[in-house]
C-alpha positions in Angstrom: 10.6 35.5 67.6 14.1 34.7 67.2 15.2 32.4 64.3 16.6 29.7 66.6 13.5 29.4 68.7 11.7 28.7 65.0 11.0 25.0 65.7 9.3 23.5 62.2 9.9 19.3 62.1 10.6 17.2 65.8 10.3 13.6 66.4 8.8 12.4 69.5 8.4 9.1 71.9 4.8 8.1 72.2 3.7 5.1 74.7 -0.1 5.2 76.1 -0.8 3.6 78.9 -2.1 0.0 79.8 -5.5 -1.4 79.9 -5.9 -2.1 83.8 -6.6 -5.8 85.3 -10.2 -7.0 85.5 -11.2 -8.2 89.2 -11.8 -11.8 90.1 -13.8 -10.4 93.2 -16.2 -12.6 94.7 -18.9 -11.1 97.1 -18.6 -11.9 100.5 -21.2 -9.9 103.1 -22.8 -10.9 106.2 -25.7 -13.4 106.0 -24.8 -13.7 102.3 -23.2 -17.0 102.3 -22.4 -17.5 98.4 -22.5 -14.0 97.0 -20.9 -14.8 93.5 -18.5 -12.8 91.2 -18.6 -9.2 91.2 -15.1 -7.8 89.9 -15.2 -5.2 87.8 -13.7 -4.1 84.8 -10.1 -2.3 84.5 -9.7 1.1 83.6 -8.7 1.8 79.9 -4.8 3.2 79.4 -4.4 7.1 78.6 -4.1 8.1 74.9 -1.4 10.2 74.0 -3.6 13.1 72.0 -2.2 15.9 69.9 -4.6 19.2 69.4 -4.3 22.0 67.0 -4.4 25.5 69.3 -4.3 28.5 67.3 -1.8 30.5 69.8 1.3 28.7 68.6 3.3 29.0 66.0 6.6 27.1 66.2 7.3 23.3 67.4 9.7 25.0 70.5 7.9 23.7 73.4 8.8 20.2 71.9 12.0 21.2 71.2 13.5 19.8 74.7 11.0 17.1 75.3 10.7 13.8 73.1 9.0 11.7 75.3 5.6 11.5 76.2 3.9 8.4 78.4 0.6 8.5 79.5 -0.9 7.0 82.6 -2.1 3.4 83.3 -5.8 2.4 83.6 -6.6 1.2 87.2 -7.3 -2.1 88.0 -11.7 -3.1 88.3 -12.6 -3.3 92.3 -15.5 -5.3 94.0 -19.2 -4.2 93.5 -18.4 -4.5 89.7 -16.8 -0.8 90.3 -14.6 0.0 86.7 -11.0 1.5 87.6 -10.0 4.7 86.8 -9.2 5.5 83.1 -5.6 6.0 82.7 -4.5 9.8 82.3 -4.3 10.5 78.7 -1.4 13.3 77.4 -2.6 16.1 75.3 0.5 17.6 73.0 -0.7 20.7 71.6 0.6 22.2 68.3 0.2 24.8 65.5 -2.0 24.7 62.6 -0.6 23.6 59.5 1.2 20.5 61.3 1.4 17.3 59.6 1.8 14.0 61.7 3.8 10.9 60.1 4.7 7.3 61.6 8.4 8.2 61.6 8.9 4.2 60.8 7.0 3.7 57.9 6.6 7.2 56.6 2.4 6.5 56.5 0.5 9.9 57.0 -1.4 9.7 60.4 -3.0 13.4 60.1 -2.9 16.8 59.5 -4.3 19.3 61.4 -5.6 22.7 60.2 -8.3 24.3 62.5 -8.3 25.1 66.3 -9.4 22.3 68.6 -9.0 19.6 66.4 -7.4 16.5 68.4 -6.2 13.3 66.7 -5.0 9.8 68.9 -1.8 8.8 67.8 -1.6 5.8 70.4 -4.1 4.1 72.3 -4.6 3.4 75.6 -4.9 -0.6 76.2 -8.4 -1.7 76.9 -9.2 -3.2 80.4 -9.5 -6.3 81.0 -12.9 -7.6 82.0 -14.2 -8.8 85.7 -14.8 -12.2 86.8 -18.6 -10.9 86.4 -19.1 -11.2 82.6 -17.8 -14.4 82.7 -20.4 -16.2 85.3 -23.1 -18.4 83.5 -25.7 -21.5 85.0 -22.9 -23.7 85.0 -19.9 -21.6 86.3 -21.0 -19.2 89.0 -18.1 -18.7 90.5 -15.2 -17.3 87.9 -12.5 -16.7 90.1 -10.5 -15.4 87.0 -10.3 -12.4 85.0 -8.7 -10.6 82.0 -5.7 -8.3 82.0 -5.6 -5.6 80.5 -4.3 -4.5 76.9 -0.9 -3.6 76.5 -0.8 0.4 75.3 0.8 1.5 72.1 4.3 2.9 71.5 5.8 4.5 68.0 7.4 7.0 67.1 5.8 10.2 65.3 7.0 13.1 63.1 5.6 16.1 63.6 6.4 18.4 60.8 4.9 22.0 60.9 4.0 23.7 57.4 3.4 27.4 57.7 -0.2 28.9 57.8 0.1 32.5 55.7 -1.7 33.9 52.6 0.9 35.1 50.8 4.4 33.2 50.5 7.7 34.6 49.2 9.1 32.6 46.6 12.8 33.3 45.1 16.5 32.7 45.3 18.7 33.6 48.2 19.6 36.9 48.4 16.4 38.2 46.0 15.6 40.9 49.0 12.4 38.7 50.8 13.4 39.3 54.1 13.9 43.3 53.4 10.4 43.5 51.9 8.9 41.5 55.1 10.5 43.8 57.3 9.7 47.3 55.3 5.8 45.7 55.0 4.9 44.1 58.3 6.5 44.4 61.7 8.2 41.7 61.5 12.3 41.6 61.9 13.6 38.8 59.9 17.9 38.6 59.7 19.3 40.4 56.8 22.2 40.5 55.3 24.5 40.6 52.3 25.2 36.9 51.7 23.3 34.1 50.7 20.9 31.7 53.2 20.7 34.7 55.5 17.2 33.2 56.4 16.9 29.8 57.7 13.6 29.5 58.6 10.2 31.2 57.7 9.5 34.4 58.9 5.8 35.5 59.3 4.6 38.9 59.1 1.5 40.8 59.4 0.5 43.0 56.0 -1.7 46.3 57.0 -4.4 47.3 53.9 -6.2 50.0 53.7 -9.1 50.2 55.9 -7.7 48.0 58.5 -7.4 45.3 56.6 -4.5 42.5 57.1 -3.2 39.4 55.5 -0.3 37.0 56.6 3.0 37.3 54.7 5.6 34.4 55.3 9.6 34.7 53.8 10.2 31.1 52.7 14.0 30.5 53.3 15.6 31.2 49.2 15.3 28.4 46.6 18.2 26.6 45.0 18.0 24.8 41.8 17.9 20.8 42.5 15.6 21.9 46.0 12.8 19.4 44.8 15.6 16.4 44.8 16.5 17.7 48.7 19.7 19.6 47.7 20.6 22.0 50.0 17.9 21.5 52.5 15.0 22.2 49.7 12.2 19.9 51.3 12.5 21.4 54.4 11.8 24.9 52.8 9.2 23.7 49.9 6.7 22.5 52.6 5.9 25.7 53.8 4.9 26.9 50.4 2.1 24.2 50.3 -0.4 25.6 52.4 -0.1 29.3 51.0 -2.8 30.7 49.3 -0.8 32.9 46.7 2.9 33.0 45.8 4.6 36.2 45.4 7.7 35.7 43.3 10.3 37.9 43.6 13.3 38.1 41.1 15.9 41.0 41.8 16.1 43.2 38.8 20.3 43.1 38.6 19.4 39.2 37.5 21.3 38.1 34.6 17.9 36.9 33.0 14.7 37.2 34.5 12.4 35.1 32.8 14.9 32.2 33.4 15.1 32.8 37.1 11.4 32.9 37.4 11.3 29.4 35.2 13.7 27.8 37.3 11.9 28.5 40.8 8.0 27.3 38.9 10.2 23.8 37.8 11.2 23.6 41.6 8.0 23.5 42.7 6.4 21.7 39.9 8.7 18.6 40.7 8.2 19.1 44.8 4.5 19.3 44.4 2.6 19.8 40.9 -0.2 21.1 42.7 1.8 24.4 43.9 1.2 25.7 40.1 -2.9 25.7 40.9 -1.9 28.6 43.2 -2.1 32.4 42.4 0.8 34.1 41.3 2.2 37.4 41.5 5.6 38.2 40.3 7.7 41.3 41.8 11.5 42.3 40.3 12.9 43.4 43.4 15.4 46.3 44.0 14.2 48.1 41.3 15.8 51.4 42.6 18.8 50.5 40.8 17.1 51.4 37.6 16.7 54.5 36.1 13.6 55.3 34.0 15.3 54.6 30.7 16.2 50.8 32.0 13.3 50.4 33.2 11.3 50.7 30.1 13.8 49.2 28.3 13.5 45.8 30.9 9.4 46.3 31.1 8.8 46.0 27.1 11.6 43.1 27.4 9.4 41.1 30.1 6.0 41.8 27.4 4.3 38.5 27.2 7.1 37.3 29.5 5.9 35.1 32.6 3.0 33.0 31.2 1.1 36.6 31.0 1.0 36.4 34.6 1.0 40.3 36.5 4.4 41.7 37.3 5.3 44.8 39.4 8.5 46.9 39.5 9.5 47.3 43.4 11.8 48.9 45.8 11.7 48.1 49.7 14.7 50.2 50.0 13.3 53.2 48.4 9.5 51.8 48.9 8.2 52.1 45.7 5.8 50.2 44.1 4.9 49.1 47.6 1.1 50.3 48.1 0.3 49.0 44.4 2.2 45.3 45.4 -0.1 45.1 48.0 -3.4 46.2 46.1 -2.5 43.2 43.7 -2.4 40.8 46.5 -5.9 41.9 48.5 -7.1 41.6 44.8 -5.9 37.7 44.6 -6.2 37.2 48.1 -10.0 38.0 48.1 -10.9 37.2 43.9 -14.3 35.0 44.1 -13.9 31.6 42.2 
């Protein structure tokens, strides 16, 4: 998948469809001089649903589309026959997508597992037939109700990436190369900062034929938590992974600090990022020779919280095999 056809955050239309008109009917057959009411009741309007499927992975088919109307309910018929239900709209989406009023920001739902459907307007009821209004003292109704005027708002669909392990660092720290040397994935690289715009997702082979997902967050900048740059839009995706892999190139003029920085970002977006593993990688590690590297490894002692760190090279892929041990070890560690 090309990075332009990544699709993460729309906002759509929505208007379900109207409640159809009750019947005012009155029966009328041979030798049946005074048959009475019997309209039926109007069809209800179509929702406009939105289901989870677990074969998509991007917001693209919504990309050209923003409006969705569903069908009116049909007006109630004699015999007391109910009209037809208007036709409701199903917008199908990725796991991981969040759905917000656009207007007041309120959290409609959040769907995570395949099948799941949520209404996000509702068709208008019918209106009821002349028939449930007939008593002893009015048997002839000749009125009945309209139906119920459908719903319309607008909706924000905002997609948060589904992967187990997410790449957390600065621009330029070497996610995308060690996404591409690991998985099949090809991700843009290049020499400059914000090469990656979007997440890129990639498939991790284990031994025995084991895989895990691997997602290269778009690099962090300090103030992301405050929206600078476009931090929100990249923080989200870090929310549903299940461990962070941090990754800190080893030219960095100080590690630890670098490392500090990115944890405050994500404390301030969402303090509940810090509950996830963590793994911490220093990145291009090839530019060391064995002397600097021991030098820099009894330097980072005690360094990190005591968390795990691994020396790594996706040019030269070292490290590689033991990088992905540690995760399969976190990935699968029993609470």
């Amino acid at each position: 998948m090309t990075e332009g056809n990544f699709v993460d955050y729309v906002k759509v239309h929505v208007t379900s469809g109207k409640g159809g008109q009750g019947s005012a009917h009155l029966r009328r057959e041979k030798f049946v001089a005074k048959g009475g009411p019997d309209g039926g009741d109007g069809g209800r309007g179509g929702h406009i649903i939105l289901r989870a499927n677990k074969n998509l992975w991007t917001l693209y088919h919504l990309k050209f589309k923003r409006h969705f109307k569903a069908g009116h309910g049909g007006a109630g018929g004699k015999q007391t026959s109910t009209g037809a239900n208007g036709e409701d709209i199903i917008i199908e989406v990725p796991l991981g997508t969040l759905l917000k009023d656009s207007d007041s920001q309120e959290k409609i739902a959040e769907l995570t597992e395949d099948g799941q459907e949520v209404i996000v307007a509702k068709g208008g009821k019918g209106g009821r037939g002349n028939d449930h209004f007939k008593s002893a003292t009015r048997q002839t109704p000749r009125y009945a109700q309209p139906g119920l005027p459908g719903e319309e708002r607008n909706v924000t669909i905002e997609l948060k990436v589904l992967a187990d392990v997410g790449l957390v660092g600065f621009p330029n720290a070497g996610k995308s190369t060690l996404l591409s040397v690991i998985t099949a994935a090809k991700p843009k690289i290049a020499d400059y900062e914000f090469t990656t715009l979007k997440p890129n997702l990639g498939i991790v082979k284990h031994r025995d034929y084991q895989t895990f997902v691997m997602a290269d967050i778009p690099g962090i900048i300090e103030g992301a938590a405050e929206g600078k740059g476009i931090g929100h839009r990249f923080l989200r995706h870090i929310e549903r992974n299940s461990v962070l892999l941090f990754l800190i190139p080893a030219d960095a003029p100080d590690i630890e600090k670098q490392y500090d920085i990115l944890l405050d970002e994500l404390r301030r977006f969402n303090p509940e990022l810090l509950d996830k593993d963590r793994l911490i990688a220093i990145s291009k590690s090839d530019m060391l020779d064995e002397e600097l590297k021991t030098e820099m490894d009894a330097e980072l002692k005690g360094a990190f919280g005591g968390l795990p760190y691994l020396f790594i090279s996706s040019v030269a892929q070292k490290g590689l095999t033991e990088l992905k041990d540690s995760l399969w070890v976190l990935l699968n560690r029993e609470e």
